[in-house]
C-alpha positions, 0 to 999 in steps of 0.5 A: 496599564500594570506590566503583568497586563502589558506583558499579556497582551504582547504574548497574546499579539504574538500568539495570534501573529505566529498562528496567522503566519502558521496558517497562511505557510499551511495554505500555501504548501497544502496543494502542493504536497497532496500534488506531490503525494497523488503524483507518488501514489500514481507511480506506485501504482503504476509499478503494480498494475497492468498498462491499459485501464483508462480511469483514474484507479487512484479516485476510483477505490474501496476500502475494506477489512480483513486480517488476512490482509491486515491483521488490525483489520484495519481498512485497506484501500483497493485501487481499482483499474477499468477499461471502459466499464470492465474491470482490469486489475485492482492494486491493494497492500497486504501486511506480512506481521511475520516479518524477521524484524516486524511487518513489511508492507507489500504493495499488490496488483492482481488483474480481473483474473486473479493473476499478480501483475506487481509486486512492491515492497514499501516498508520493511525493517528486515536485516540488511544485507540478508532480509532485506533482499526482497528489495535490493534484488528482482526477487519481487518480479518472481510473483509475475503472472502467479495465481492461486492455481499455477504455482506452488506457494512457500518458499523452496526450503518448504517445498515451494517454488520461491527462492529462499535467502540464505541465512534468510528465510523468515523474511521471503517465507513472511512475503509469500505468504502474504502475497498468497493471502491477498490473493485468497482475499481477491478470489473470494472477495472478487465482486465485492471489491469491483462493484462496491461504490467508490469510497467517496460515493459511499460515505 
């Protein structure tokens, strides 16, 4: 066999062996890091909902888009929580694009009502030391039990009634803004986003 041939069917061996150990380390981990991500998506929720839905919010979802919530209009996942067949509270992310340094990524949950029962931050790039307060401190827990009706919204140096950062007020003025608008999105979108079939049922 001439060399150049020799040379080819080594590297196609080794293509084929390197792809076959790929595949297989693919299969091993795939359980166990879609494990870990539903554990992880399970605590985030749990951070943002209120205690006693007996579903499973996580497998019970819609997905629906508006640039109120995300301004792509990309589809936004709304986990929802029931009792029984009553619906409890849903969780849903909201993107802030007025952010000091770009987007932040709210995690909310509002129950059946229209009340915030959690708020998390999960992505920023605001400054440290001054932005990004709205994680190093327990300035989210000032949206517990907000609605649209109860409180005033802006921050305090707009005549609202959220504290500001000093040094800061983009970054808060961008959260609370966000956080209102998915309320606004909720309030109106309130049968649509509990009775639409699972997003599993629907496609």
């Amino acid at each position: 066999m001439p060399h150049f041939l020799k040379m080819g069917v080594i590297l196609m061996a080794v293509g084929l062996i390197a792809t076959a150990i790929l595949a297989g380390i693919e299969g091993i981990t795939r359980d166990p890091i879609a494990q870990t991500q539903r554990q992880e998506l399970l605590n985030a929720l749990a951070k943002v909902m209120p205690k006693g839905f007996d579903n499973a919010p996580e497998k019970d979802l819609v997905q629906l888009a508006d640039k109120r919530i995300n301004r792509q209009e990309k589809p936004v996942s709304f986990y929802r929580a029931r009792k029984g067949q009553d619906p409890l509270a849903v969780a849903f992310m909201v993107s802030a694009p007025d952010g000091y340094s770009g987007n932040i990524d709210i995690l909310m949950g509002v129950d059946a009502q229209g009340t915030v029962t959690g708020v998390q931050i999960v992505n920023h790039a605001e400054t440290p030391g001054l932005g990004d307060k709205i994680v190093k401190t327990d300035w989210p827990k000032s949206f517990l039990g907000k609605t649209l009706k109860n409180a005033k919204w802006g921050v305090k140096k707009d005549g609202g009634e959220f504290d500001q950062f000093a040094g800061a007020t983009i970054t808060p003025r961008a959260v609370v803004g966000a956080v209102k608008r998915g309320l606004e999105y909720f309030a109106e979108n309130h049968d649509k986003i509990f009775k639409t079939p699972t997003a599993e049922s629907a496609q």
